[in-house]
C-alpha positions as CSV (number, residue, x, y, z in Angstrom):
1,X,156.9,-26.4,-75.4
2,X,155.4,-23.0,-74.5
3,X,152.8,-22.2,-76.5
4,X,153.1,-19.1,-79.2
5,X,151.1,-17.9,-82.0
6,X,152.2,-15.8,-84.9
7,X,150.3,-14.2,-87.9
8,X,151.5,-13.6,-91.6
9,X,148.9,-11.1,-93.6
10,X,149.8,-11.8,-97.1
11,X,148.2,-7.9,-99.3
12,X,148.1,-9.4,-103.1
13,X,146.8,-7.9,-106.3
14,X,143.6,-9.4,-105.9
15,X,142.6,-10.2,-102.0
16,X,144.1,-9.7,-98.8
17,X,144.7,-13.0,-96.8
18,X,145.8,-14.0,-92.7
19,X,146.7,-17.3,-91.6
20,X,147.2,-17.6,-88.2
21,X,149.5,-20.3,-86.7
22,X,151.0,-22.4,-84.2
23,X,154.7,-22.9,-83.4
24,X,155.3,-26.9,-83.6
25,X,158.0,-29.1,-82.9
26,X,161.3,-28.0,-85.4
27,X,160.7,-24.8,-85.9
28,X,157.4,-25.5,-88.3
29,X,154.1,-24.0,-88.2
30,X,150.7,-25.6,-87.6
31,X,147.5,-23.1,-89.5
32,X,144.6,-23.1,-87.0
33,X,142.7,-19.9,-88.6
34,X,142.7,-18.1,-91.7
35,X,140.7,-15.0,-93.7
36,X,140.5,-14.3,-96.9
37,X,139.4,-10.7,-98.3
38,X,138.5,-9.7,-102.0
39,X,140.3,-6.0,-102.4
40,X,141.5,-5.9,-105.8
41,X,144.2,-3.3,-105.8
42,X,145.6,-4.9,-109.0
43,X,142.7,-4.0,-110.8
44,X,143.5,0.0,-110.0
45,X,147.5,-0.4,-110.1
46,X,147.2,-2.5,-113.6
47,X,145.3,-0.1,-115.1
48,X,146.6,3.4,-113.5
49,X,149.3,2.6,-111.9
50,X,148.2,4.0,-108.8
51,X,145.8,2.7,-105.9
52,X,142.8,4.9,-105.9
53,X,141.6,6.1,-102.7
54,X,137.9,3.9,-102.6
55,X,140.4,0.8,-103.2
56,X,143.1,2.0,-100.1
57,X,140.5,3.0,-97.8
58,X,138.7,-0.6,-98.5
59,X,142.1,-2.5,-97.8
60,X,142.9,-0.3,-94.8
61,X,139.3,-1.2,-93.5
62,X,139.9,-4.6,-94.1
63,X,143.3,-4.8,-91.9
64,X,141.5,-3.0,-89.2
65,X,139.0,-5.9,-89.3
66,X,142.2,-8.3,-89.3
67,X,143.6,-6.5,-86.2
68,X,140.5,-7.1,-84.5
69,X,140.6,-10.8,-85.2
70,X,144.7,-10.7,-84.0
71,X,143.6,-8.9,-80.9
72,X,141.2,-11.6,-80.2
73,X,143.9,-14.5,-80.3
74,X,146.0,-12.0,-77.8
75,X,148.6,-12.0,-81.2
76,X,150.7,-8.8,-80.7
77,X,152.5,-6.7,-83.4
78,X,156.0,-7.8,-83.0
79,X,154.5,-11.4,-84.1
80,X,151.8,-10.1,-87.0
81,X,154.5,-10.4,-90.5
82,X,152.6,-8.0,-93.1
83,X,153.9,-8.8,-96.8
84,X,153.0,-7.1,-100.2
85,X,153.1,-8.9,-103.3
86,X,153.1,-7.0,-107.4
87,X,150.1,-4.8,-107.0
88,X,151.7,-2.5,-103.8
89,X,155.4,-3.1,-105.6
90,X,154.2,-1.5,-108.6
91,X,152.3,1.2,-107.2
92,X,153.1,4.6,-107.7
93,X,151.8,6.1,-104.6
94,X,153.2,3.1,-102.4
95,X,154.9,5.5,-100.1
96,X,151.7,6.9,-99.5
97,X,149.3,3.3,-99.2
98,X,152.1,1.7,-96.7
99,X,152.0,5.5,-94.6
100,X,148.3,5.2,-94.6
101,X,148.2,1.8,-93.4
102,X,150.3,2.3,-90.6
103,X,149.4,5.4,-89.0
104,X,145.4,3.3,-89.1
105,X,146.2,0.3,-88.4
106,X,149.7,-0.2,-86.5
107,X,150.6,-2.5,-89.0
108,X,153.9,-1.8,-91.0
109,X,154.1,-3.6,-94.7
110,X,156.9,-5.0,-96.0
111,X,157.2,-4.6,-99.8
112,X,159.1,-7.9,-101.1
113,X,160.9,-7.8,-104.4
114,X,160.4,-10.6,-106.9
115,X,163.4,-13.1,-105.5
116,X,162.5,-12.9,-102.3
117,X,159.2,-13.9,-103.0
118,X,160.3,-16.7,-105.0
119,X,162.7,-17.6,-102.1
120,X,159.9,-18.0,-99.2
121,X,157.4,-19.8,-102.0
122,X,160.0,-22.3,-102.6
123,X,160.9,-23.0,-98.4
124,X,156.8,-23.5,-98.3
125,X,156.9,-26.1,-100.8
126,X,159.9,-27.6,-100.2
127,X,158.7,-28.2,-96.6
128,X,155.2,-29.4,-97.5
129,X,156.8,-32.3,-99.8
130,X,159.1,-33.2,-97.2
131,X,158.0,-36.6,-97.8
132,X,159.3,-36.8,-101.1
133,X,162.1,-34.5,-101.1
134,X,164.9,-36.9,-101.7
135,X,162.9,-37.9,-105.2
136,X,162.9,-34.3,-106.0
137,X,166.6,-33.9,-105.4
138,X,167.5,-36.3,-107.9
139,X,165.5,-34.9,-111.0
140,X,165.1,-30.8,-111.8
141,X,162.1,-29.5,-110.6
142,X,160.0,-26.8,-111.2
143,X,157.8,-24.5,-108.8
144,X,155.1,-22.1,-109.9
145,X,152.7,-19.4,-108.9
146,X,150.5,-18.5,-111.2
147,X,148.8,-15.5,-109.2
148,X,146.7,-12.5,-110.2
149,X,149.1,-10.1,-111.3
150,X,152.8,-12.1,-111.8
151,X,153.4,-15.9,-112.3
152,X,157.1,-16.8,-110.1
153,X,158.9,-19.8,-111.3
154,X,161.9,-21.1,-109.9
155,X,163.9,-24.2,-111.5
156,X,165.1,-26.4,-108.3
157,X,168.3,-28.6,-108.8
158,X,169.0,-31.1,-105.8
159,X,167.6,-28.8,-103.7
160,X,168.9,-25.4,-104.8
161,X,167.2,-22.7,-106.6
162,X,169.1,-23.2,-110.1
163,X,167.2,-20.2,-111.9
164,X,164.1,-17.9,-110.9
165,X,161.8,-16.1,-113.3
166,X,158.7,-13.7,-112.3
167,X,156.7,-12.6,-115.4
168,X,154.1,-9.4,-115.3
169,X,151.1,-11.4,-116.3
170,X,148.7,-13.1,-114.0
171,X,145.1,-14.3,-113.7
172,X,144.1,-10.3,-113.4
173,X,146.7,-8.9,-115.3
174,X,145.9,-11.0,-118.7
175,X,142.6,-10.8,-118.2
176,X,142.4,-7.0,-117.4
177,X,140.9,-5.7,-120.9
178,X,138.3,-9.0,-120.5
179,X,135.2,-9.3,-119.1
180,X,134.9,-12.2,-116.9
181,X,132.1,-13.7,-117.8
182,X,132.6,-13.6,-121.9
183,X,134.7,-16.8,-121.7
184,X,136.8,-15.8,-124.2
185,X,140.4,-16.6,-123.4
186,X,141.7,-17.7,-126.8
187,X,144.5,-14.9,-126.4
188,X,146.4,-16.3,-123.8
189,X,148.5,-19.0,-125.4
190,X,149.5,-16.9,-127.9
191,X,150.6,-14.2,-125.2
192,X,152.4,-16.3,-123.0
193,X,154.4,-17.3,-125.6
194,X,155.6,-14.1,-127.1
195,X,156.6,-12.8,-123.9
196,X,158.6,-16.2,-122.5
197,X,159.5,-18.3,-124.9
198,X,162.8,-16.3,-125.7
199,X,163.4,-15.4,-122.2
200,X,163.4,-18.9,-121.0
201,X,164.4,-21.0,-124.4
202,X,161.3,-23.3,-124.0
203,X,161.6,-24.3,-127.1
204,X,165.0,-25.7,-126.9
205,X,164.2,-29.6,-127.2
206,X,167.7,-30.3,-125.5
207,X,167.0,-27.3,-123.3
208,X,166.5,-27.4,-119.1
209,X,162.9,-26.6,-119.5
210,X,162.3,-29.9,-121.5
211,X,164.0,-31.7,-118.8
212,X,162.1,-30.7,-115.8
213,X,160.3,-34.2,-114.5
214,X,159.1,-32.5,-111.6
215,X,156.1,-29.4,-111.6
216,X,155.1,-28.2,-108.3
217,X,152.0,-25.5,-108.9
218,X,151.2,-23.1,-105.9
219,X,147.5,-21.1,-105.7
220,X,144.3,-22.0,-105.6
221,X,143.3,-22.2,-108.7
222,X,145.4,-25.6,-108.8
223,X,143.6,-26.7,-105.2
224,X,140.2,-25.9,-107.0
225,X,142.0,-28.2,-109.3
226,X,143.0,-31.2,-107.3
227,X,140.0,-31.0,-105.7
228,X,137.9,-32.0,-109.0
229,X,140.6,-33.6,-110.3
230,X,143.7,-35.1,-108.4
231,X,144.2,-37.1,-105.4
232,X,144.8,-35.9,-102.0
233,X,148.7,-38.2,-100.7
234,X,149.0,-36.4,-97.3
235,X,147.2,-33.1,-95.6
236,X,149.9,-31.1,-97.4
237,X,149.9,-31.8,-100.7
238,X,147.9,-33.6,-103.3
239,X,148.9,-34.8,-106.9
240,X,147.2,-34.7,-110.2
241,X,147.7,-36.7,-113.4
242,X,149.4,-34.4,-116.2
243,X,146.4,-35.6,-118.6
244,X,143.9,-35.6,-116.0
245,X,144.5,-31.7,-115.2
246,X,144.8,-31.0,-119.2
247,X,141.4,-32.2,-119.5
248,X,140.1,-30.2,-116.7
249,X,141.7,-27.4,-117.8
250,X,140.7,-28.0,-121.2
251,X,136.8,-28.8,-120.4
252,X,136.4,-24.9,-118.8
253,X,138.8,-23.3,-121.5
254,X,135.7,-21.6,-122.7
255,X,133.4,-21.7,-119.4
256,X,132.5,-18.1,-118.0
257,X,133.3,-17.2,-114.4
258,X,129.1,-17.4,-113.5
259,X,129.2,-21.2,-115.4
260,X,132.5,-22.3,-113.3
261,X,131.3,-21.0,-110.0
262,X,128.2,-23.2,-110.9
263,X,129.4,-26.2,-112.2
264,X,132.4,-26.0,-109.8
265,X,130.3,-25.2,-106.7
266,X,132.9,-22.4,-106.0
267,X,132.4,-18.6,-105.3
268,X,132.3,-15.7,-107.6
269,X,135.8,-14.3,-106.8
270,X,137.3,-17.9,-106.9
271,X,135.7,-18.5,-110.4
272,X,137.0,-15.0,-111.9
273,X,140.9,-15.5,-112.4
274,X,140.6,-19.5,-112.2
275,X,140.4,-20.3,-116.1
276,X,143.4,-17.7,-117.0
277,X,145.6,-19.2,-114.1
278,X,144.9,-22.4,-115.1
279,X,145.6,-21.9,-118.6
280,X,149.1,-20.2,-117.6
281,X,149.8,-23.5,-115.5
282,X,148.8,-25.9,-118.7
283,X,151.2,-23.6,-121.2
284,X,154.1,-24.3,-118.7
285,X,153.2,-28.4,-118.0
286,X,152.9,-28.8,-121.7
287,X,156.6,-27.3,-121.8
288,X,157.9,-29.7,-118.9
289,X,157.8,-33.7,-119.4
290,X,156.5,-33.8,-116.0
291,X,153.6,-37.0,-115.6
292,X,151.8,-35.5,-112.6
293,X,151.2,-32.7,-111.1
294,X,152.1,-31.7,-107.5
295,X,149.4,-28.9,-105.7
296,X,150.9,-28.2,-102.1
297,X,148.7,-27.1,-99.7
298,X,150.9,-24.0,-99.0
299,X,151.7,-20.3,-100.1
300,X,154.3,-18.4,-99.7
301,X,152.2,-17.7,-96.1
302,X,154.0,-20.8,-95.1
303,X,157.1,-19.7,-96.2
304,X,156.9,-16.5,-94.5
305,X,156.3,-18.5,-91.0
306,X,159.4,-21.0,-91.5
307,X,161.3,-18.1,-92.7
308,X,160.4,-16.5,-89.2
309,X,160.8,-19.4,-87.1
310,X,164.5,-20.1,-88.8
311,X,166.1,-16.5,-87.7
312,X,165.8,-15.5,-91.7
313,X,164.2,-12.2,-90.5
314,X,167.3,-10.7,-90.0
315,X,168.2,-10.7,-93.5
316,X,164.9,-10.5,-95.3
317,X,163.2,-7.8,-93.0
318,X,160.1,-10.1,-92.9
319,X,159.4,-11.1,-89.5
320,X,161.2,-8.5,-87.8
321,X,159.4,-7.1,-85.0
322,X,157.7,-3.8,-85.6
């Protein structure tokens, strides 16, 4: 097998991220490098609508910085997939960011809507659980991303995606009229329901939702999670008890972002959206009869490679050479 290496850089509301990979047997992917940078266009899009120009020139010096690391793994263009999640979507002067980026960096962004978002987070998870697919298949699942400014769900039945929800709140998003460190999240529950419960007739006892056995949670707020609190299976996924990650989620319901990243051993920026994303994950477990929680070790990074390797380019636009 010749040897290739491809690059997805993944611009969210509240980081910029680049895993770098390695084509493997079957059209899969194997990560050998990855960067994580803290740009938090949410925080201006959120509030403004808009991405201000200290925030765009800070991402576009931050891509710069990720062609450099490309150019140093001899990755060209044509294989570097750039994707944009809710904060560039919602952005008024999109147009203008994506222009910006290119004409600095080379690097042309591909804006995906919600389903398609939903679409490539699903193909990640459904090929890092591989293992247990075939249980999946049999029992309604459910897979979520909780991230900073939309939460995705998608209800799985024997392999298909049955129904797929995205929400505009998020770890950011909720917590955008907060400060971090007050701990004070008690608003959330209350929120989440008022703008879900209707929609997705949670509170239906005969209803799908009360039926899902299954609950798959993307992000890293739920690795941070398994980490402290689950059980690694395989290099790709690790599982955690449903009342094991209620009491974790439970015991820092009231912690600040400085007393998480302490007691957690975690960075700042890790700490500041993890108790809101892990209370959105705990409002839709309690709603599920699921026992245990799945974490993948994916993201819809992942997806974004198998989507390349499989051809899907050509009807997505992700992937297609630039």
């Amino acid at each position: 097998m010749i040897r290739r290496l491809a690059a997805v850089i993944d611009i969210g509301a509240s980081a910029m991220r680049l895993v770098i990979a390695e084509n493997g047997a079957g059209g899969t992917w194997k990560r050998i490098d990855s960067a994580v940078k803290p740009v938090s266009l949410g925080r201006d899009v959120f509030r403004s609508g808009r991405i201000s120009r200290e925030t765009g020139l800070r991402a576009i010096e931050i891509l710069a910085g990720f062609r450099e690391l490309l150019a140093g793994w001899d990755i060209p263009p044509e294989d570097t997939q750039v994707i944009a999640t809710s904060a560039v979507r919602e952005a008024k002067n999109q147009a203008a960011f994506t222009g910006r980026v290119f004409t600095h960096t080379a690097l042309r962004i591909h804006v995906l809507d919600e389903i398609e978002a939903n679409r490539l987070t699903c193909l990640a998870v459904q090929h890092a659980v591989r293992g247990i697919r075939s249980a999946m298949q049999e029992s309604d699942s459910l897979i979520i991303e909780a991230g900073a400014g939309t939460t995705n769900i998608s209800i799985l039945c024997r392999k298909k995606i049955e129904n797929s929800y995205s929400f505009h709140f998020g770890a950011l998003r909720m917590g955008k009229y907060l400060d971090p460190d007050s701990g004070d999240y008690s608003h959330i529950e209350g929120d989440l329901g008022r703008m879900t419960d209707a929609k997705l007739n949670m509170n239906d006892p005969g209803g799908r939702f009360s039926r899902l056995k299954y609950f798959a949670a993307v992000g890293r707020p739920m690795r941070i999670a398994a980490e402290k609190a689950g059980t690694k299976i395989r290099e790709n996924y690790a599982l955690i008890s449903r009342k094991n990650f209620l009491d974790f989620a439970a015991g820092l319901q009231n912690r600040s972002a400085d007393e998480c990243a302490r007691e957690l051993q975690i960075t700042y920026y890790e700490a500041e959206g993890l108790v809101p994303s892990l209370l959105i994950y705990k409002y839709f477990l309690e709603k599920t009869r699921a026992a245990k929680v799945l974490v993948p070790n994916v993201s819809i990074r992942e997806g974004v490679l198998l989507n390349f390797a499989s051809g899907g380019a050509q009807s997505t636009g992700v992937g297609k050479k630039l």
